[in-house]
C-alpha positions as CSV (number, residue, x, y, z in Angstrom):
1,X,-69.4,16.8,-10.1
2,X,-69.4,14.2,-7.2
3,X,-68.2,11.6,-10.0
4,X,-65.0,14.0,-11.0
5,X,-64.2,14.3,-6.8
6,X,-64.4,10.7,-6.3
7,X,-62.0,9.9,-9.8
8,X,-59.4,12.7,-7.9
9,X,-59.4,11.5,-4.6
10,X,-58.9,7.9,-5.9
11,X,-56.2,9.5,-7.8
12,X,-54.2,11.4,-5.1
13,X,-54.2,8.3,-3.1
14,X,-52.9,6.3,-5.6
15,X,-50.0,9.1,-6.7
16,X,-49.5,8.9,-2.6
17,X,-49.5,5.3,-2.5
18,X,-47.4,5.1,-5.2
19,X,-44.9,7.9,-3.9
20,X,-44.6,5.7,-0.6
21,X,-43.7,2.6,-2.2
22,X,-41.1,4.3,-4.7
23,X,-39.6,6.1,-1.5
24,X,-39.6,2.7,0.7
25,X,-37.4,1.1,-2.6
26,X,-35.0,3.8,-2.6
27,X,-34.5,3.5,1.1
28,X,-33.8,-0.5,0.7
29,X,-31.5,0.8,-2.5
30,X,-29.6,3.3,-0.3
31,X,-29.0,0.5,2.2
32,X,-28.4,-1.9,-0.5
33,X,-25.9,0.2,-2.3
34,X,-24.3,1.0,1.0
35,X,-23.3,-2.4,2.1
36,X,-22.3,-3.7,-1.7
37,X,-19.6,-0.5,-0.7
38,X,-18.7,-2.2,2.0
39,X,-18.4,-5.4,0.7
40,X,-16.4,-4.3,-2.3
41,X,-14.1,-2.5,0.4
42,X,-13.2,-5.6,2.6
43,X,-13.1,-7.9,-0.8
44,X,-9.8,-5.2,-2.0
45,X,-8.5,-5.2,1.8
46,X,-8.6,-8.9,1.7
47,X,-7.2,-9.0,-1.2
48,X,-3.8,-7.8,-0.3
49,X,-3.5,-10.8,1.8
50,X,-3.1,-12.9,-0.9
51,X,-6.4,-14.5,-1.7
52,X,-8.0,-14.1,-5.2
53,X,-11.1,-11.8,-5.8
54,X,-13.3,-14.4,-5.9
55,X,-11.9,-16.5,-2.3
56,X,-11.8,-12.7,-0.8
57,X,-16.1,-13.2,-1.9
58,X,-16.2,-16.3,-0.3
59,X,-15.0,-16.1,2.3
60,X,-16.3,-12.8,3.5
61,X,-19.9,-14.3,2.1
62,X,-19.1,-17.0,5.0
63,X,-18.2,-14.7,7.3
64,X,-21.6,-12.8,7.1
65,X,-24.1,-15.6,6.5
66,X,-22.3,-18.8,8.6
67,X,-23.0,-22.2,8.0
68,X,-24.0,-22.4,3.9
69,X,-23.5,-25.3,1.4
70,X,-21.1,-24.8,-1.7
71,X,-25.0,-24.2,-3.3
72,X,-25.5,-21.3,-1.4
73,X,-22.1,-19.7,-1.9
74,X,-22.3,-20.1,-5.3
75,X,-25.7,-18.4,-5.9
76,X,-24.8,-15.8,-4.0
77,X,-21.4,-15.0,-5.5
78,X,-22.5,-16.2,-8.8
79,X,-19.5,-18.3,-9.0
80,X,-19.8,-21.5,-10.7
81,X,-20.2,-24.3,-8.3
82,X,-16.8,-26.6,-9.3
83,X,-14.9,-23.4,-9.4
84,X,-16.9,-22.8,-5.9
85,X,-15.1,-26.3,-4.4
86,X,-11.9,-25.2,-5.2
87,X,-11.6,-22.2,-3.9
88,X,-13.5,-23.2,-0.8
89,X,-10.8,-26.1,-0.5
90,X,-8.0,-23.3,-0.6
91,X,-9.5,-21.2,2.1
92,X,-9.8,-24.2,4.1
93,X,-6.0,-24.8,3.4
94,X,-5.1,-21.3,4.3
95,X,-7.0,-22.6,7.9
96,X,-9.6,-19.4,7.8
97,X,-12.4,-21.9,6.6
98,X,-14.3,-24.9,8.6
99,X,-16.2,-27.6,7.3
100,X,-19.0,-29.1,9.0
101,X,-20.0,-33.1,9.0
102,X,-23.8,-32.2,7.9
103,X,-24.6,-33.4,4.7
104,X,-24.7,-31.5,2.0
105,X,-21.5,-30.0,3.9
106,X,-21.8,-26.7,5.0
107,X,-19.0,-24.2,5.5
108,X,-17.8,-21.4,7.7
109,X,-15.4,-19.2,8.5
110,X,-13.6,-17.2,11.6
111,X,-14.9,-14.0,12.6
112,X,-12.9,-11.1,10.5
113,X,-10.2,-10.4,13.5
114,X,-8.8,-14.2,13.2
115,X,-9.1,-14.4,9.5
116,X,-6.8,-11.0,9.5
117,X,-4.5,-12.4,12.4
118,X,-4.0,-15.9,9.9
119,X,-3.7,-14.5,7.0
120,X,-1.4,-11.7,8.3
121,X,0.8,-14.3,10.4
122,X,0.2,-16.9,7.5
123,X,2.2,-14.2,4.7
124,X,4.4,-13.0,7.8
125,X,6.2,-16.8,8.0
126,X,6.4,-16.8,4.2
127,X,8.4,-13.8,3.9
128,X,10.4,-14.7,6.9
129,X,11.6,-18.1,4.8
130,X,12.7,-16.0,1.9
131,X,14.1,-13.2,3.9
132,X,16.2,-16.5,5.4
133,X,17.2,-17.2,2.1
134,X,18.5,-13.9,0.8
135,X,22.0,-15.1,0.6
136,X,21.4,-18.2,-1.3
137,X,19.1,-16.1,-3.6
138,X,21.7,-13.5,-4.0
139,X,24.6,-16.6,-5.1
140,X,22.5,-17.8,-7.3
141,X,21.8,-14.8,-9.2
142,X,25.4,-13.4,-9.1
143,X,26.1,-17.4,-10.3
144,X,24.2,-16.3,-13.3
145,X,26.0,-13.0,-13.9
146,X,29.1,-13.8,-13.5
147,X,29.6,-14.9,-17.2
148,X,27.3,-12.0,-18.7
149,X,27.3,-8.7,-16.1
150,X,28.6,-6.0,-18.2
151,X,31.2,-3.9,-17.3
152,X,30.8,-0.7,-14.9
153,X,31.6,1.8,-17.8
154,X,28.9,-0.5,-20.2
155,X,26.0,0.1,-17.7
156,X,23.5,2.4,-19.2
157,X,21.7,5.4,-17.6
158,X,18.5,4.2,-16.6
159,X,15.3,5.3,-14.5
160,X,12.2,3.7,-12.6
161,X,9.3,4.9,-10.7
162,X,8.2,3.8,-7.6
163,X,4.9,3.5,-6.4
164,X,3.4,3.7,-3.3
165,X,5.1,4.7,0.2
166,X,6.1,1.3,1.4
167,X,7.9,0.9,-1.9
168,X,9.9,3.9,-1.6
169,X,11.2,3.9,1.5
170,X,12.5,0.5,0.7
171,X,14.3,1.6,-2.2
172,X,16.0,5.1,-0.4
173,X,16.8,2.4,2.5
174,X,18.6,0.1,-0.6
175,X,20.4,2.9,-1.8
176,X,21.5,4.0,1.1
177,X,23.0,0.6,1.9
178,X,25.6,1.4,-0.8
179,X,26.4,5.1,0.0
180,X,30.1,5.5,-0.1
181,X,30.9,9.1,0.4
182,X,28.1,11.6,0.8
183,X,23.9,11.5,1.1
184,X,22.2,14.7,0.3
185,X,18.8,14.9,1.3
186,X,16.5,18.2,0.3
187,X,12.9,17.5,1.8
188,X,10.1,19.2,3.3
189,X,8.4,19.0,6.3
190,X,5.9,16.4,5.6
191,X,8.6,14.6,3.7
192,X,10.9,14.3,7.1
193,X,8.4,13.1,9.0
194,X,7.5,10.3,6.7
195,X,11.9,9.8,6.7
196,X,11.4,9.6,10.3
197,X,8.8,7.3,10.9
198,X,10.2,4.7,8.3
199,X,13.4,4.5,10.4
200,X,15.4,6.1,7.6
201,X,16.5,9.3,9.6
202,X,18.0,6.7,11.9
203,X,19.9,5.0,8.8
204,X,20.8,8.4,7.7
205,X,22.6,8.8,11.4
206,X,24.2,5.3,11.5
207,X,26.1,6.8,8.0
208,X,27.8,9.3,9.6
209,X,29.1,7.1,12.3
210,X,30.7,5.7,9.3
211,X,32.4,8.6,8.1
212,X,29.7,9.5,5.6
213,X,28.8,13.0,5.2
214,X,25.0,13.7,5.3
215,X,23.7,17.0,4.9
216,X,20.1,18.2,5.0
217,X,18.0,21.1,3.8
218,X,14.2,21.6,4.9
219,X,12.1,23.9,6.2
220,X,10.7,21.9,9.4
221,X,11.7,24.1,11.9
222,X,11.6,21.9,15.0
223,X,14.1,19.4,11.9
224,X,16.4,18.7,14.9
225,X,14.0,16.3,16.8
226,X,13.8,14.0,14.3
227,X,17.9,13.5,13.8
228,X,19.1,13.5,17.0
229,X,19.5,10.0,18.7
230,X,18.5,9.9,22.3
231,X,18.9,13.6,22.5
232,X,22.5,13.3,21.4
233,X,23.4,16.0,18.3
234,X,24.5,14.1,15.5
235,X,27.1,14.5,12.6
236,X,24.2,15.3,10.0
237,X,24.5,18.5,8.4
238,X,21.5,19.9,8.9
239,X,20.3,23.3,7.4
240,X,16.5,25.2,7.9
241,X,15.0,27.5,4.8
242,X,12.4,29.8,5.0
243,X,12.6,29.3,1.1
244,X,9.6,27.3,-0.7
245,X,11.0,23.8,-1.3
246,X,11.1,23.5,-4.6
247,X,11.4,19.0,-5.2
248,X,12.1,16.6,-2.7
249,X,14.8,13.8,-3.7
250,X,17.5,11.6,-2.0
251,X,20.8,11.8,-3.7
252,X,23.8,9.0,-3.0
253,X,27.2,10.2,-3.9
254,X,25.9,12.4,-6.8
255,X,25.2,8.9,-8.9
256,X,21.9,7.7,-7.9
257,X,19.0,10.0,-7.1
258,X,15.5,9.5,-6.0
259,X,12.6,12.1,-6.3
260,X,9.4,12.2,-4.1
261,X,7.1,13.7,-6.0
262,X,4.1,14.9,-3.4
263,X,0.3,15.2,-4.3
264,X,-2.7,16.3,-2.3
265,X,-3.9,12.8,-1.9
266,X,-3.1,11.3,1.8
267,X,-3.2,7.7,0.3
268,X,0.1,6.0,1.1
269,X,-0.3,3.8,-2.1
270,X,-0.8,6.6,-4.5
271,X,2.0,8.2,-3.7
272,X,5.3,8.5,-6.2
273,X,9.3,8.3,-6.8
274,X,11.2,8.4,-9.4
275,X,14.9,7.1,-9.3
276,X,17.5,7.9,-12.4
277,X,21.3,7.5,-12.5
278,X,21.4,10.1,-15.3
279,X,24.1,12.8,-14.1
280,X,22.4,15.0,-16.5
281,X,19.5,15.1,-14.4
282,X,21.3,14.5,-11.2
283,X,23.4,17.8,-11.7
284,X,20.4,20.2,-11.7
285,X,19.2,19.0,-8.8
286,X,22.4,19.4,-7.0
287,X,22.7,22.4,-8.4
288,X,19.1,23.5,-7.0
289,X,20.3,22.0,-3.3
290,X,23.8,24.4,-3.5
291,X,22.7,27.4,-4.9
292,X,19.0,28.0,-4.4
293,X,18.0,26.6,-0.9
């Protein structure tokens, strides 16, 4: 009997012992799993400031371990150590990477607020140059068309969707740009708000000051604040529903339209338009803005 009590007790304390180790690996997991989040968050982020996945790895693997050799960046990352040169020599071209004179060389990089401020003023001059160069762009292309653009009456009805926020303001800001008569604008409140803070509402004023005629239906009660310049009441049309709105879309001259189709998501990239020319499609939706708002 004393023999079974001794075989149980030397059991329970090894089911306990092994119950504490198990439990002290899922706690390094948790904290494992946590920071590869993390890491796989500021790899995408990096990303969009045009560096490749794997010099986004690099260089935030610098960034959080200092001074390493091409070796150590390479076991790490698991990226082959020639391929591991050559994007180390790009980050140091992009001016967010240091070598050392140690030898083997070792690398670094700048703490994650300069690397941002480079990388975002590094992209910032490149668009500037081919902002500066719109004109010479836009002779060149027309130098192309000339002998092949089709007639108006030839151009076919056509669509596109356009993703993400950024994107869509700059295409209602591009269409605007060639309104000629009228703008109609049916939005809701969340919808006018994102209008407003992408400077459009302010576009959408400058038109009438051209003899454009705007008009616009939402429900945002409080719809004046963000149409009136400086406090000063505008020419914009502007008309309040209590009525459920139904689609939001930008329409120029009853030719070109653009919907904003909403979703639940917040996410500025997931959002969605869709631009047509069709006057098939273009009619309903005026007729929804004339007759049921």
């Amino acid at each position: 009997m004393l023999y079974i009590h001794q075989l149980l007790y030397i059991v329970q304390g090894y089911c306990f012992s092994s119950e504490s180790r198990m439990a002290t690996r899922m706690d390094e997991f948790k904290v494992t799993n946590h920071n590869l989040e993390i890491e796989n968050s500021l790899t995408a982020e990096l990303q969009k400031l045009d560096l490749t996945l794997n010099e986004a790895r690099i260089l935030l693997f610098l960034m959080t371990h200092g001074n390493s050799t091409a070796s150590d960046v390479s076991r790490h990352t698991g990226i082959q150590r020639t391929e591991t040169y050559n994007y180390i020599s790009t980050l140091l071209a992009k001016g967010v990477v240091f070598s050392t004179f140690d030898r083997p060389q070792k690398y670094y990089a700048l703490a994650i607020d300069e690397v941002i401020d480079c990388l975002v003023q590094t992209k910032h001059n490149a668009l500037q140059t081919i902002a500066e160069k719109k004109k010479d762009y836009h002779e060149m292309v027309e130098t192309i068309l000339s002998s092949t653009m089709l007639p108006e009456s030839d151009k076919k009805e056509s669509y596109q969707i356009v993703m993400g926020e950024n994107a869509i303001n700059a295409k209602i800001k591009r269409m605007l740009v060639e309104a000629k008569e009228e703008v109609t604008v049916l939005v809701t409140d969340r919808n006018l708000v994102n209008l407003y803070h992408a400077e459009i509402t302010d576009q959408l004023i400058q038109l009438t000051t051209k003899g454009i005629r705007v008009k616009l239906r939402t429900p945002c009660k409080n719809a004046n604040d963000y149409i009136n310049s400086e406090g000063d009441k505008t020419s914009i049309s502007l008309k309040t529903t209590t009525k459920v709105v139904p689609v939001n879309f930008v329409l120029i001259d009853n030719k070109d339209i653009i919907l904003l189709l909403e979703s639940n998501s917040l996410k500025k990239s997931e959002l969605c338009g869709f631009y047509t020319n069709n006057l098939s499609m273009i009619s309903v939706f005026r007729f929804i803005f004339d007759n049921l708002i």
